[in-house]
NUKELO-866420 format. One record per atom (N, C-alpha, C): x, y, z. Coordinates in steps of 0.02 Angstrom, whole numbers, plus 50000, padded with zeros to 5 digits. Layout:
XYZ/...
***
This chain:
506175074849492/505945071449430/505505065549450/504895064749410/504625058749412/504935052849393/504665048449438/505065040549418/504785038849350/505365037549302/505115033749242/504905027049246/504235026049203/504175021649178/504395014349167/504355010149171/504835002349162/505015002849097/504555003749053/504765004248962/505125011148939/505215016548998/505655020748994/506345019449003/506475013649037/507075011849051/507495007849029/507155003648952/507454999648922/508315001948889/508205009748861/508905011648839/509375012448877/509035016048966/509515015549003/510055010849018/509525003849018/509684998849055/510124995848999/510264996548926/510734993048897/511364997948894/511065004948874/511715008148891/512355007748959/511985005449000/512305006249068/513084996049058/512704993848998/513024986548967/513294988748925/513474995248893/513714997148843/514284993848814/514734993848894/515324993848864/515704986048866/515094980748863/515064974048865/515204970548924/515354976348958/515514972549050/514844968449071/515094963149114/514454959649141/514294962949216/513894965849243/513644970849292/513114967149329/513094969049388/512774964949444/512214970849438/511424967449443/510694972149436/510924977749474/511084977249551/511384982849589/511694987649555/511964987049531/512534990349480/512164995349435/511744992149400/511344993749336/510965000249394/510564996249442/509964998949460/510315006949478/510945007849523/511345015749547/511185018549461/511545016849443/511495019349351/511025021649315/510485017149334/509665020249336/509625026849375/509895026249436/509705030649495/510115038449461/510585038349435/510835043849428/510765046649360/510595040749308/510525044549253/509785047349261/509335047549307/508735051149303/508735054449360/509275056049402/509555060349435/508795059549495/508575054349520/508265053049582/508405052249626/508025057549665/508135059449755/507925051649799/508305052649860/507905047749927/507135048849907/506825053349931/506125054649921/505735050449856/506035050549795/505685045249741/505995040649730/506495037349783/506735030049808/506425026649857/505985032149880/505675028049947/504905028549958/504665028249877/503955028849844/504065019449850/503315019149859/503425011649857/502745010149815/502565003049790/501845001049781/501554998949836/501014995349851/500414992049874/500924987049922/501264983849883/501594977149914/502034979449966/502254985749971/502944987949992/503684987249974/503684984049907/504314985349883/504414992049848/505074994649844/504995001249808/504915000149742/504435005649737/504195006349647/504615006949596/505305011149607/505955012249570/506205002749530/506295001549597/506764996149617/506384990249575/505654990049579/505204984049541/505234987349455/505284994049446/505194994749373/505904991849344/506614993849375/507114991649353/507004984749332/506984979749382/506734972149395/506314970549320/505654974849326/505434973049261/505824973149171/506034981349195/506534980849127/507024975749111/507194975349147/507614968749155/507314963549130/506794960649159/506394954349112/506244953949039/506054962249063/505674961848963/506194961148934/506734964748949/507384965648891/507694957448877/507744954648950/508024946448937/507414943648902/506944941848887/506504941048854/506384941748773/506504947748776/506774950448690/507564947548659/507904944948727/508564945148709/509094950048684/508964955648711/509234962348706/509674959748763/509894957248805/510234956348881/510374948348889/511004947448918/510924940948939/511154941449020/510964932449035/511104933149113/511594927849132/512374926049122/512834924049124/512624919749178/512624923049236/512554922449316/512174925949359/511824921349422/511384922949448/511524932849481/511004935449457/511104943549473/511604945749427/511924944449390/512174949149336/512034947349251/512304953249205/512044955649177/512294957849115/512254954449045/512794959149001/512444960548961/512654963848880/512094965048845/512304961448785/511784956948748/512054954048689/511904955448624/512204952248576/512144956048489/511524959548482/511254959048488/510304960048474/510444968548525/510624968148597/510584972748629/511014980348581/511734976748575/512224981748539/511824983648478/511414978248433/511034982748387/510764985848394/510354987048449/509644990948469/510004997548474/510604998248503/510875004348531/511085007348474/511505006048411/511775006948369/511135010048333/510815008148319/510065009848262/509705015148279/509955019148341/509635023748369/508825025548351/508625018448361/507725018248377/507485019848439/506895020448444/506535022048532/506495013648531/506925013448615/506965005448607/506215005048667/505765004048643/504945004148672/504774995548666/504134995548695/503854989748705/503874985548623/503514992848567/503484990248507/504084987648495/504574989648483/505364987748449/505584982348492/505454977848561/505254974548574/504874966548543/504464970848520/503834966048489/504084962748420/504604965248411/504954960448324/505184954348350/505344954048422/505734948848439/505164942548467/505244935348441/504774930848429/504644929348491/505334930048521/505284925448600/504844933348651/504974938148648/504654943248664/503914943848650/503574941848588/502954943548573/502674936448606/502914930848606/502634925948662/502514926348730/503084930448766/503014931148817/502504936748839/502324940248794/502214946248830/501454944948787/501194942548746/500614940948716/500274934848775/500714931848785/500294926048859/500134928148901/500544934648925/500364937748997/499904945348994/499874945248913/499224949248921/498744948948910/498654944048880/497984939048832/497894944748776/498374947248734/498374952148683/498394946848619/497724943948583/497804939948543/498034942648460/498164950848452/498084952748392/498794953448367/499294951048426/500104952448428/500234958848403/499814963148424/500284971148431/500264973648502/500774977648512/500844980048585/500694989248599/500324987148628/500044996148649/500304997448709/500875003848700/501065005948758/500775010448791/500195010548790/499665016948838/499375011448884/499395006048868/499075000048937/499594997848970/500434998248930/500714994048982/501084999149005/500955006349032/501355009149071/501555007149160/501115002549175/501275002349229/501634993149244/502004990449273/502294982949266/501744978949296/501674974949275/501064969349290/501014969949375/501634969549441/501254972049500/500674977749494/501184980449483/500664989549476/500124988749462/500104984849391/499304982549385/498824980449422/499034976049470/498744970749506/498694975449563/499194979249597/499204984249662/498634989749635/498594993549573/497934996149546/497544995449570/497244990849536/496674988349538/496304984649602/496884983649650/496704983049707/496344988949733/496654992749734/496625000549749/496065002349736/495865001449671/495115004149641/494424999149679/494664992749713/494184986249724/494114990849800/494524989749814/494614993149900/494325001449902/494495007249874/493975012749869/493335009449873/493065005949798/492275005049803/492015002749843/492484996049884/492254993949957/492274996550003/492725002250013/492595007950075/491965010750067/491865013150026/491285019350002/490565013650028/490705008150001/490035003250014/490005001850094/490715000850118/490685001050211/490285004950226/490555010750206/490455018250229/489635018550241/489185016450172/488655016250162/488365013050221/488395006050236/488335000950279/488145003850374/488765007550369/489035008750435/488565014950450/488295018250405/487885024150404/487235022950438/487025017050421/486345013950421/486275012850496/486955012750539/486845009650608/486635015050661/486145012750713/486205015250758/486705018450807/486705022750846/487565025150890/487765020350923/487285015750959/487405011651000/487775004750964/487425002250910/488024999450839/488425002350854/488705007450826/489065009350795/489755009450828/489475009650916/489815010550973/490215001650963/489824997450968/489994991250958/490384988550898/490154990750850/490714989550795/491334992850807/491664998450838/491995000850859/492704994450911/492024993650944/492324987450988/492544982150970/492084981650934/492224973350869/492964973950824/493254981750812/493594980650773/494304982450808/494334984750876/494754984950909/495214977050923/494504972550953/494704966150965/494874964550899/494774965150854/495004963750774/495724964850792/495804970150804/496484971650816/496754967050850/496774966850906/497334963550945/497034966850991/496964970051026/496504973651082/496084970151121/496284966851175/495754963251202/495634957651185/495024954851213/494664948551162/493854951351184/493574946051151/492734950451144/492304947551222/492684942851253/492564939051324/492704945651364/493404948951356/493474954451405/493034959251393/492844962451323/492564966451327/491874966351310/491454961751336/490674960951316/490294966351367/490704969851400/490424975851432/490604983651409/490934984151363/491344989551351/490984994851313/490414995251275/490215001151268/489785004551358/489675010251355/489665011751423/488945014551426/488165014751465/487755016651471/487635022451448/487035026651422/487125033151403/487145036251448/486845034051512/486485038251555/487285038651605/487575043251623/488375045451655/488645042551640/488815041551551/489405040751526/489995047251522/489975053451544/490365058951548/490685058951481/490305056751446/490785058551386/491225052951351/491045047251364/491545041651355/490905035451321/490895034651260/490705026651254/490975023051251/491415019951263/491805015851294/492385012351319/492205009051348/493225006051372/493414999451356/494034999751309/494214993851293/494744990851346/494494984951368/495014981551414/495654977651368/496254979751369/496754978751316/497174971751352/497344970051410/497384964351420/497054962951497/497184954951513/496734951551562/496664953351634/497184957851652/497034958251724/496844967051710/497094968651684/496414977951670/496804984651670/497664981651676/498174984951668/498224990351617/497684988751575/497604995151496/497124993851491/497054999751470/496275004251462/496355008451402/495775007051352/495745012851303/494995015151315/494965023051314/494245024851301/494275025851243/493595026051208/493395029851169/492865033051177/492725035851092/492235040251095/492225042851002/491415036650994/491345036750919/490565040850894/490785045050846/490345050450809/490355046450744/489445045450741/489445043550668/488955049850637/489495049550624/489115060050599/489265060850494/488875062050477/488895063550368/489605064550366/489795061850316/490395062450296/490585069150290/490155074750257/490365079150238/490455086550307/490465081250342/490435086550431/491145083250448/491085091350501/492075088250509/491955091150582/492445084750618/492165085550691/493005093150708/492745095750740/493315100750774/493565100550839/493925105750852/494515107450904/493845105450968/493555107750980/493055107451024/492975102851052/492705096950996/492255090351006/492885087651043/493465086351026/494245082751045/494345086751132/494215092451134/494415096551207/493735091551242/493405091551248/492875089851283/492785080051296/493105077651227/493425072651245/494125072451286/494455076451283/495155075651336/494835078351388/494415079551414/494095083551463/493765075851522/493545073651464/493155067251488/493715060551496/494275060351501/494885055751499/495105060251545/495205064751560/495615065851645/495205065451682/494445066851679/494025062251715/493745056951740/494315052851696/494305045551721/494885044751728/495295047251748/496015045551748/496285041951697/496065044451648/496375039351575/497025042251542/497585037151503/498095040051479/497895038951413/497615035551384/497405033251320/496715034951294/496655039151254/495855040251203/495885037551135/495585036851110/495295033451029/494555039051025/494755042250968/493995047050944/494005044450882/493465039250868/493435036650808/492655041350770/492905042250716/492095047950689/492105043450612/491345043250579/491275042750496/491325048550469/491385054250491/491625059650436/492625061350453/492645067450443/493535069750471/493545076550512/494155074550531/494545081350581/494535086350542/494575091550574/495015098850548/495605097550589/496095102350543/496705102350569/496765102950623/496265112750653/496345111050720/496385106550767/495795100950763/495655094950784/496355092850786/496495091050740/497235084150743/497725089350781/497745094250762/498365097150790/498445097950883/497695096550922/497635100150963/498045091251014/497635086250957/497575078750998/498335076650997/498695080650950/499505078350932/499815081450974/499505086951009/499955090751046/500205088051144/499435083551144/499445082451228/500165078551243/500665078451304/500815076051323/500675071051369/500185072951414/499955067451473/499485060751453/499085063651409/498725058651364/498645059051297/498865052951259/498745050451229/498185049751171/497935053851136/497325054151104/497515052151035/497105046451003/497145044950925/496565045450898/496525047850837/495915050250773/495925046750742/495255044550725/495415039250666/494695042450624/494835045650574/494365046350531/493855043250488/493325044850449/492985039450405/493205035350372/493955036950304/494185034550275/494755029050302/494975031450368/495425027350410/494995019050429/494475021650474/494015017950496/493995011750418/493845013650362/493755007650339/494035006350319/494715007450286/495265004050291/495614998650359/495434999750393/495544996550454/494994990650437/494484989750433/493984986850435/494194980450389/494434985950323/494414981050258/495204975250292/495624979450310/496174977050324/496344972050387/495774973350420/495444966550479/494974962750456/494674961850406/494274956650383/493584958750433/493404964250442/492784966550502/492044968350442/491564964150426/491044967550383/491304967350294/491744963150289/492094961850246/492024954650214/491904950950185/492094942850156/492584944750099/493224939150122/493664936650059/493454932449991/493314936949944/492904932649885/493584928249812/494064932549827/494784928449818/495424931249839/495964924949836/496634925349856/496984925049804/497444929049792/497974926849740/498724929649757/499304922849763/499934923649789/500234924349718/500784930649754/501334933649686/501924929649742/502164925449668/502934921849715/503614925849667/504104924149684/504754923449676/505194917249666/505714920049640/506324916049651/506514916849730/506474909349744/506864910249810/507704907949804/508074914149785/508744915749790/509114908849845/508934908949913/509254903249950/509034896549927/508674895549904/508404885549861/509094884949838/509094891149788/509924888649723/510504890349763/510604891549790/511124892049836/511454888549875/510804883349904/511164878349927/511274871149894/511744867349918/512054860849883/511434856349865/511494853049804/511134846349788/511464839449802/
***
């Protein structure tokens, strides 16, 4: 079953208070888990942030409902349901965002945080909880900025391209750009290798590579990867990096997953700029914005 909705879960979440017990979120949240009869597998779906997606929609229902005053919160993490809630259940309405929206303290809260000035609530926009939103739309900012990398990175020469390669290794953690201001490798008897990243200071690790900036819509194969492992036992290498702007065929991945003696990693077009975006490489930060919390230990300890 697909994970419901946050505004799918408002009836759950009072029924599970039905019986006026005060219930710890934990509590509620198993109750969630079984009345929609969800596997490990759509428990361990997560968003953007890495919290699980299940686990943040509960969280949300939870707000909206204390909000409406359908729920109260006695004590920190638990949970009962109050007059307003027992009505909702009794009236057997779809208890939705709208039925929600009668409640004064509800249409404030939820009219501020959407800039919805006409005070009606459309539940075809708020299917997803305000993270989701924000993890979205990330999502959609980051595609268009890959695709624009992508563009960028197209434009370069091999010998670029070889170097940006390098640039984003040391991005990594790989080196520093002092060790490796030699590391793409001459054309002329390179055997197959542009270059070697020196991974720390005395020369103890070694990565080769070997970068194809080849149309997206070309897919490097089993071949191109043999002839690179071909060229790494020729240097006595345990470690390869085949970084390409287009992708593998299966064969490909399957052949580089298979070596034991060495070591070979793929990193495809779409990999490549995610990495990029996610090292700050050809990239500027144009804004920051921090999602906080309750920090649970502040109240916890003595005043």
């Amino acid at each position: 079953m697909s994970i419901p909705k946050y505004n799918e879960l408002f009836t759950t979440f009072l029924k599970c208070l039905s019986d006026n017990s005060t219930k710890h979120i934990n509590d509620i949240f198993e109750y969630c888990v079984k009345t929609f009869k969800l596997t490990q597998k759509d428990l361990s779906e997560k968003i953007k942030s890495g919290q699980g997606k299940f686990k943040s929609r509960v969280g949300w229902a939870k707000t909206y409902l204390l909000k409406a005053g359908l729920i109260e919160n006695p004590k920190r993490g638990y949970f009962k349901i109050s007059i307003e809630g027992v009505k909702a259940l009794k009236s057997n309405k779809n208890i939705d965002l709208n039925y929600l929206n009668q409640f004064d303290s509800f249409k404030t809260f939820f009219n501020r945080n959407t800039k919805n000035n006409n005070n009606e609530v459309n539940e075809n926009d708020s299917e997803n909880t305000p993270i989701e939103s924000i993890s979205n739309a990330l999502e959609k900012i980051n595609f268009s900025l890959a695709e624009d990398l992508m563009t960028e990175i197209l434009k370069l020469d091999s010998t670029a391209f070889e170097n940006l390669v390098v640039k984003l290794l040391v991005k990594m953690g790989y080196g520093s750009e002092d060790l490796n201001k030699n590391a793409v490798t001459k054309k002329t008897g390179d055997e197959g290798i542009d270059g070697c990243i020196i991974a720390d200071q005395f020369g103890f690790d070694s990565i080769y590579t070997q970068a194809k900036k080849w149309q997206s819509n070309e897919t490097v194969g089993r071949p191109e990867i043999q002839k690179f492992l071909g060229a790494l036992v020729g240097q006595g290498a345990t470690k390869g990096l085949f970084i390409t702007t287009s992708k593998f065929s299966k064969e490909a991945m399957t052949f580089a997953s298979s070596q034991k003696h060495c070591k070979i990693v793929l990193i495809d077009g779409q990999k490549l700029t995610d990495l990029m975006i996610q090292h700050n490489l050809g990239v500027t930060v144009v804004a920051t914005y921090e999602i906080k919390r309750i920090d649970s230990d502040f109240f916890n300890d003595e005043f």
